[in-house]
C-alpha positions as CSV (number, residue, x, y, z in Angstrom):
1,X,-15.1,-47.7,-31.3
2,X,-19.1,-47.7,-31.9
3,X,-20.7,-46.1,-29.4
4,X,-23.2,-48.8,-26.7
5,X,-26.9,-48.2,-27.5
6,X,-28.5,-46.9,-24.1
7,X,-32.4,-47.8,-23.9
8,X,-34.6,-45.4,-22.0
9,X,-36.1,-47.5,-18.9
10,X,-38.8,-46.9,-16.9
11,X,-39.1,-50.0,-14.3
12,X,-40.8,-49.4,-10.5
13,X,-38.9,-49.9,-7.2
14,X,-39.0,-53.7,-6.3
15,X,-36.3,-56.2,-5.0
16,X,-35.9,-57.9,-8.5
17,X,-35.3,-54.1,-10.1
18,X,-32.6,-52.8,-7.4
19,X,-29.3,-55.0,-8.9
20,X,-30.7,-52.9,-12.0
21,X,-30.7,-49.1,-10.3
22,X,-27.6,-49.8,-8.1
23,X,-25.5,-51.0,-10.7
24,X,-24.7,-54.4,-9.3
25,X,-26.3,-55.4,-12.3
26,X,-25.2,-54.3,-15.8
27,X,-24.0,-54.9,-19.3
28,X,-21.0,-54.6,-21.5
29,X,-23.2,-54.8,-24.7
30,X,-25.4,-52.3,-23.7
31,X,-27.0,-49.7,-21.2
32,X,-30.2,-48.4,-19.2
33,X,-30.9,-45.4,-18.8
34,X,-33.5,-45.5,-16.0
35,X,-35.9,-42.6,-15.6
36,X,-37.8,-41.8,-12.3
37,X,-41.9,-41.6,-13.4
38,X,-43.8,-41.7,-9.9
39,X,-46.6,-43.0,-9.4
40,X,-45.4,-45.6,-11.8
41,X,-48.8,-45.1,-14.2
42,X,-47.8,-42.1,-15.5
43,X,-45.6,-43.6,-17.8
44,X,-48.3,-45.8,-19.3
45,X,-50.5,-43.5,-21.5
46,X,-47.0,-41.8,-22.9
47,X,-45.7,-45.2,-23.5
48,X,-48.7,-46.7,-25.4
49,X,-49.3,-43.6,-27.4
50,X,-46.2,-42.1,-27.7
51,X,-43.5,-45.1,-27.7
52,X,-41.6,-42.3,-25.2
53,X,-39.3,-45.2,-23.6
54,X,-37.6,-47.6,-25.0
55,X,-38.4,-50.3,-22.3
56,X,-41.1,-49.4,-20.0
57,X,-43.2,-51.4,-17.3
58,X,-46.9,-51.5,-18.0
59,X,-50.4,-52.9,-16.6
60,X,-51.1,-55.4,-18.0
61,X,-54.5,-54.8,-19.5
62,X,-53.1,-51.7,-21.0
63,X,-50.6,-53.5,-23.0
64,X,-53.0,-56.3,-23.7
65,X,-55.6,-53.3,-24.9
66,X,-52.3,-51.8,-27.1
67,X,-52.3,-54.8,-28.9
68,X,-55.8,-54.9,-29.5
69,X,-55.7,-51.9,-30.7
70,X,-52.7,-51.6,-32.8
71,X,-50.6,-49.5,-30.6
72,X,-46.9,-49.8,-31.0
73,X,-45.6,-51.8,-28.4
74,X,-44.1,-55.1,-27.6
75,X,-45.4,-57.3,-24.7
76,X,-41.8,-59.0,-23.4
77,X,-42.8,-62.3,-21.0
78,X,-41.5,-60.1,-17.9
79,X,-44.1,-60.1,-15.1
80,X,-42.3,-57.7,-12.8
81,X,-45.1,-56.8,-10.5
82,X,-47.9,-59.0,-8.9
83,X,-50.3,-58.4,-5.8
84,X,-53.0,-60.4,-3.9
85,X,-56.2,-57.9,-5.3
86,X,-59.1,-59.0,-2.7
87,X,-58.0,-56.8,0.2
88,X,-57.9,-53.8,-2.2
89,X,-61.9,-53.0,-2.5
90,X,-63.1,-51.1,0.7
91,X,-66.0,-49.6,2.5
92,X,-65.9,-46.4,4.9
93,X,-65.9,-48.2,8.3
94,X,-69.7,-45.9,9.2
95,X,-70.8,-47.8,6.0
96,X,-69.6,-51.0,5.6
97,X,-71.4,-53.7,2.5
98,X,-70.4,-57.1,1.8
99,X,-69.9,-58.4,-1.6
100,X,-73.0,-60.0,-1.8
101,X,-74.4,-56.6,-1.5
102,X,-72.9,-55.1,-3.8
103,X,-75.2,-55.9,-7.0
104,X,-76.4,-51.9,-8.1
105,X,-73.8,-50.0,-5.5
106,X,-71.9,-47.4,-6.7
107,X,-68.4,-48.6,-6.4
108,X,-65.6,-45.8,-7.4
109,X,-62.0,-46.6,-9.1
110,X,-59.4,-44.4,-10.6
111,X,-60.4,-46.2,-14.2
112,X,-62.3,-48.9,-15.6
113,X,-59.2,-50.2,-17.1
114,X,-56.7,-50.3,-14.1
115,X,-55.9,-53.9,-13.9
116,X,-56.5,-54.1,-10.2
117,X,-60.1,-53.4,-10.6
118,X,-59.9,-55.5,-13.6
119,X,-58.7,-58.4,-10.7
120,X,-61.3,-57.3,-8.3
121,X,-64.1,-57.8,-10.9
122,X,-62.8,-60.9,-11.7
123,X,-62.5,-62.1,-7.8
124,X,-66.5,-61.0,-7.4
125,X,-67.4,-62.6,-10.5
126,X,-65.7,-65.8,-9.6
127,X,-66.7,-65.8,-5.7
128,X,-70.0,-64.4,-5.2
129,X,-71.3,-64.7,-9.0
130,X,-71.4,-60.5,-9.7
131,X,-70.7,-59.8,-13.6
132,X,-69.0,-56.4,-14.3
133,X,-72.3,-54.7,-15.1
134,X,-74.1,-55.8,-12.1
135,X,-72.5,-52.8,-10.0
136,X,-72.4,-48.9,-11.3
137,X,-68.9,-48.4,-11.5
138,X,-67.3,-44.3,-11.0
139,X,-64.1,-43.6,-12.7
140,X,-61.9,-40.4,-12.5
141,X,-59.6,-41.4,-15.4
142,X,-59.9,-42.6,-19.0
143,X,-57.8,-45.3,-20.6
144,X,-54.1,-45.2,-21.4
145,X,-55.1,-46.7,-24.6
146,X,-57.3,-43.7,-26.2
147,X,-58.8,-45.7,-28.7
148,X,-61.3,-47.5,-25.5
149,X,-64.4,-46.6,-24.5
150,X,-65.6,-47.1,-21.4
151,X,-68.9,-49.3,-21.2
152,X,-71.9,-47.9,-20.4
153,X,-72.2,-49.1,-17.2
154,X,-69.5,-47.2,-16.5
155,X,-69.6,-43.1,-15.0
156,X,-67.2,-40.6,-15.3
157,X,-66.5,-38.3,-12.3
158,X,-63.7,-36.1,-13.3
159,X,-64.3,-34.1,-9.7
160,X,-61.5,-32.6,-7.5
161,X,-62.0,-35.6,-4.5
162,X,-59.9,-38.5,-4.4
163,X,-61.2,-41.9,-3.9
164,X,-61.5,-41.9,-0.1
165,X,-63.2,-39.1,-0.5
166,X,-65.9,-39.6,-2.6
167,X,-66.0,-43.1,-0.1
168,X,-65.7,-40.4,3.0
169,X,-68.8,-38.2,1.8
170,X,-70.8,-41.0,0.6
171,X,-70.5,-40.6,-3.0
172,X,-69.9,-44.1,-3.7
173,X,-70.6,-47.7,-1.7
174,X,-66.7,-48.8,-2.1
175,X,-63.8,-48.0,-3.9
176,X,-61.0,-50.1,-5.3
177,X,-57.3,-48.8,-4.1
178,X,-54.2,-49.6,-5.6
179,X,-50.8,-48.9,-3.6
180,X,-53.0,-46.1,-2.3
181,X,-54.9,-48.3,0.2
182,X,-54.3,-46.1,3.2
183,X,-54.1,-47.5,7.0
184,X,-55.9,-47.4,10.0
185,X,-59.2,-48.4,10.9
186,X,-61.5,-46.0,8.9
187,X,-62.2,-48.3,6.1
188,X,-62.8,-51.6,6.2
189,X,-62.3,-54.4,3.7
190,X,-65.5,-55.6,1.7
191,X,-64.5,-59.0,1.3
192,X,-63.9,-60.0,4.9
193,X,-61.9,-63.3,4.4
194,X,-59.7,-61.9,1.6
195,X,-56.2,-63.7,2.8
196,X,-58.1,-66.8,2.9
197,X,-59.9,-66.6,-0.2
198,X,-56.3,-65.5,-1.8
199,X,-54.1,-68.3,-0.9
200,X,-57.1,-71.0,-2.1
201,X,-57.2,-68.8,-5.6
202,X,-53.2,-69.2,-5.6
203,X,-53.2,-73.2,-4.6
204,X,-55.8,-73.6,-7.6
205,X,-54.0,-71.1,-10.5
206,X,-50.1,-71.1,-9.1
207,X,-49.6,-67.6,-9.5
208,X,-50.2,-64.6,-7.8
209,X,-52.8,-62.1,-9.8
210,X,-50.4,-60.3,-12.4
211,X,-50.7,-56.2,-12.1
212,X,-47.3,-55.1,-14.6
213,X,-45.7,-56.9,-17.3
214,X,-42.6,-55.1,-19.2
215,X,-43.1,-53.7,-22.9
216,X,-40.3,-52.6,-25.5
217,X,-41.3,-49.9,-28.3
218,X,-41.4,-50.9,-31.7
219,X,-39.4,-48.9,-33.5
220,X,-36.8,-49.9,-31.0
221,X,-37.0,-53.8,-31.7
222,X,-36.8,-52.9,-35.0
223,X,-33.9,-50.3,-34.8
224,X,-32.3,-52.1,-32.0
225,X,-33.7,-55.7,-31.5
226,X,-30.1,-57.2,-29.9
227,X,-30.1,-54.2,-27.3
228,X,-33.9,-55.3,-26.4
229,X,-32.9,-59.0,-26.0
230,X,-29.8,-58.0,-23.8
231,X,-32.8,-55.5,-22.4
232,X,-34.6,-58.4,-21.3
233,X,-31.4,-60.6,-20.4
234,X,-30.8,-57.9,-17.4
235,X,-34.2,-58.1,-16.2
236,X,-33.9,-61.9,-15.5
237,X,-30.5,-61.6,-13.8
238,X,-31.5,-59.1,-11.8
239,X,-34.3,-61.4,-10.6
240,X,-32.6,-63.8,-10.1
241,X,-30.5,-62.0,-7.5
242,X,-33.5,-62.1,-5.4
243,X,-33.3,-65.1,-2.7
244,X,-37.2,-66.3,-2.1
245,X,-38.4,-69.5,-0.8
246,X,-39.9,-72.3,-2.5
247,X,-43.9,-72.7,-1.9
248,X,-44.6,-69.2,-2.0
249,X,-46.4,-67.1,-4.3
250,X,-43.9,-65.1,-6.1
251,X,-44.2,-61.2,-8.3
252,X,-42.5,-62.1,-11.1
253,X,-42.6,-64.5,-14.1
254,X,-40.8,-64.7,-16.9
255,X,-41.1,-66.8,-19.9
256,X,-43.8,-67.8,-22.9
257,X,-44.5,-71.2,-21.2
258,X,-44.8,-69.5,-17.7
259,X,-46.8,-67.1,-18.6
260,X,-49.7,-69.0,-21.2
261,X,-51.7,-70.0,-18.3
262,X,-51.6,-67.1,-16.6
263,X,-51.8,-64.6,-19.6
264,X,-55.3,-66.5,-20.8
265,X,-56.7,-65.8,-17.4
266,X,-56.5,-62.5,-17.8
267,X,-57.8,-62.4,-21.1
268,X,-60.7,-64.6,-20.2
269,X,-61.1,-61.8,-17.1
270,X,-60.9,-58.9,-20.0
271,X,-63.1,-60.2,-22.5
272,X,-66.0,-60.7,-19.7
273,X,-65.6,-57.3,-18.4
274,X,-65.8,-55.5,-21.9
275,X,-62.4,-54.5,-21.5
276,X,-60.8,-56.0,-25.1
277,X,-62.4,-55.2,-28.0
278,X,-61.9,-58.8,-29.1
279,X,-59.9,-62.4,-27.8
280,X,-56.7,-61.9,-28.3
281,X,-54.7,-65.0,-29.7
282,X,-51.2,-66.3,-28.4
283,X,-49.6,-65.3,-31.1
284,X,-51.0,-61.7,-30.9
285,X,-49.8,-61.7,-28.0
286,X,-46.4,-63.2,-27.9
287,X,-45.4,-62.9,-31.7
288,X,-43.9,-59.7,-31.8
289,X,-41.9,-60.8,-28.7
290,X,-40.9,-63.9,-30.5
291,X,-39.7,-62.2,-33.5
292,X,-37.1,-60.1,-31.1
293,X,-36.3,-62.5,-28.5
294,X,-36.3,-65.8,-30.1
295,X,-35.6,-68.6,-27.8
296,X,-33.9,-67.0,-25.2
297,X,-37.3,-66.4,-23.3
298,X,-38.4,-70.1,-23.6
């Protein structure tokens, strides 16, 4: 009896991914072999560049800048993390700015290309009329995707501080933080009215700001395509173990339809901020998927 191929995983810890990593969901066709990579965006640049997992989650402006850029990957229509961004850019609370302040402030982010920043850029764009270049933005890290460049508006600061601290010693005016956004009261949100703002942005799009889509390698679709479809198969039972109420904004999406709208906002977002090389088409996009998956992600 043939042996059942066994894709290398790398997925985060969410509801929709436990029926996966407790075993209440599974396959007979098929298995996962899901790796531990924490934080979760250190499997990115090794993915991209390296195809080192066979099914990996990734942000999704790195995998829309690894097909720009020819890397070999292929975006699946998984959304399988998504986040409300405004809250996420801060001031020290000795220091605080608004928004409408921020035109020429030094505002710090791990990298240019980390798709919340990406979603904060587009929030002050879209709210308070601030274009990417209008603020002096301090990275600590490149791109996952080595072949981008950072634009020139853009500073490196490959220093030993962390965010908050550069924010602490008055390096920088703000900083954008991801699932590092610490608590207490010693920084304060720049956009004051953030929840608000975030719930009229989700009545007028109908989806929560996507931060991680899933990708497959591939040589692995093309080794391997039926393992990737039953690959992608698991993902969508397993989310739909997850009870959640209608009228709420939910993390996930799956499916080309879904995920067209959504998909060109983010683009749109990308191209204005210099972070795409180029528009990217639908079928840049999805084609590779379809050529794998068929119709079983309509």
């Amino acid at each position: 009896m043939a042996e059942l191929p066994v894709l290398r995983t790398v997925l985060g810890n969410y509801p929709h991914t436990a029926p996966l990593k407790n075993g209440d969901v599974g396959s007979a066709r098929m298995g996962l072999d899901l790796l531990d990579v924490s934080p979760i965006h250190r499997a990115f640049a090794p993915m991209v560049r390296e195809e080192a997992y066979d099914l990996c989650e990734l942000a999704v402006v790195t995998a829309l800048q690894a097909i720009a850029y020819g890397r070999p990957v292929v975006l699946l229509p998984a959304v399988v993390a998504a986040r409300f961004q405004r809250d996420r850019l801060v001031a020290h609370a000795s220091r605080p700015v608004r928004p409408e302040e921020l035109k020429g402030k030094r505002v710090g982010v791990r990298s240019f290309t980390q798709t919340t920043g990406m979603w904060v850029r587009a929030h002050l764009a879209e709210d308070y009329g601030l274009a990417a270049q209008d603020i002096r933005w301090t990275t600590r890290e490149g791109a996952h995707v080595a072949e981008y460049t950072d634009p020139e508006f853009v500073t490196r600061d490959p220093g030993t501080a962390g965010l908050p601290d550069m924010l602490r010693e008055g390096h920088v005016d703000a900083v954008v933080l991801g699932n590092d956004l610490p608590e207490g009261d010693e920084f304060v949100p720049v956009v004051p009215d953030a929840a608000a703002r975030d719930e009229q942005w989700w009545q007028k799009h109908g989806f929560m700001p996507i931060n991680h889509m899933v990708v497959a390698a591939r040589s692995t679709c093309r080794e391997n395509a039926s393992a990737v479809r039953e690959g992608y198969a698991l993902l969508r039972r397993a989310d739909a173990c997850v009870q959640r109420p209608d009228g709420v904004p939910h993390p996930t999406i799956f499916g080309y339809d879904n995920l067209r709208g959504p998909l060109e906002t983010v683009i749109d977002a990308c191209v204005a901020q210099r972070l795409l090389p180029r528009r990217l088409s639908p079928e840049e996009v999805f084609g590779p998927a379809r050529e794998v998956l068929g119709s079983d992600a309509d």
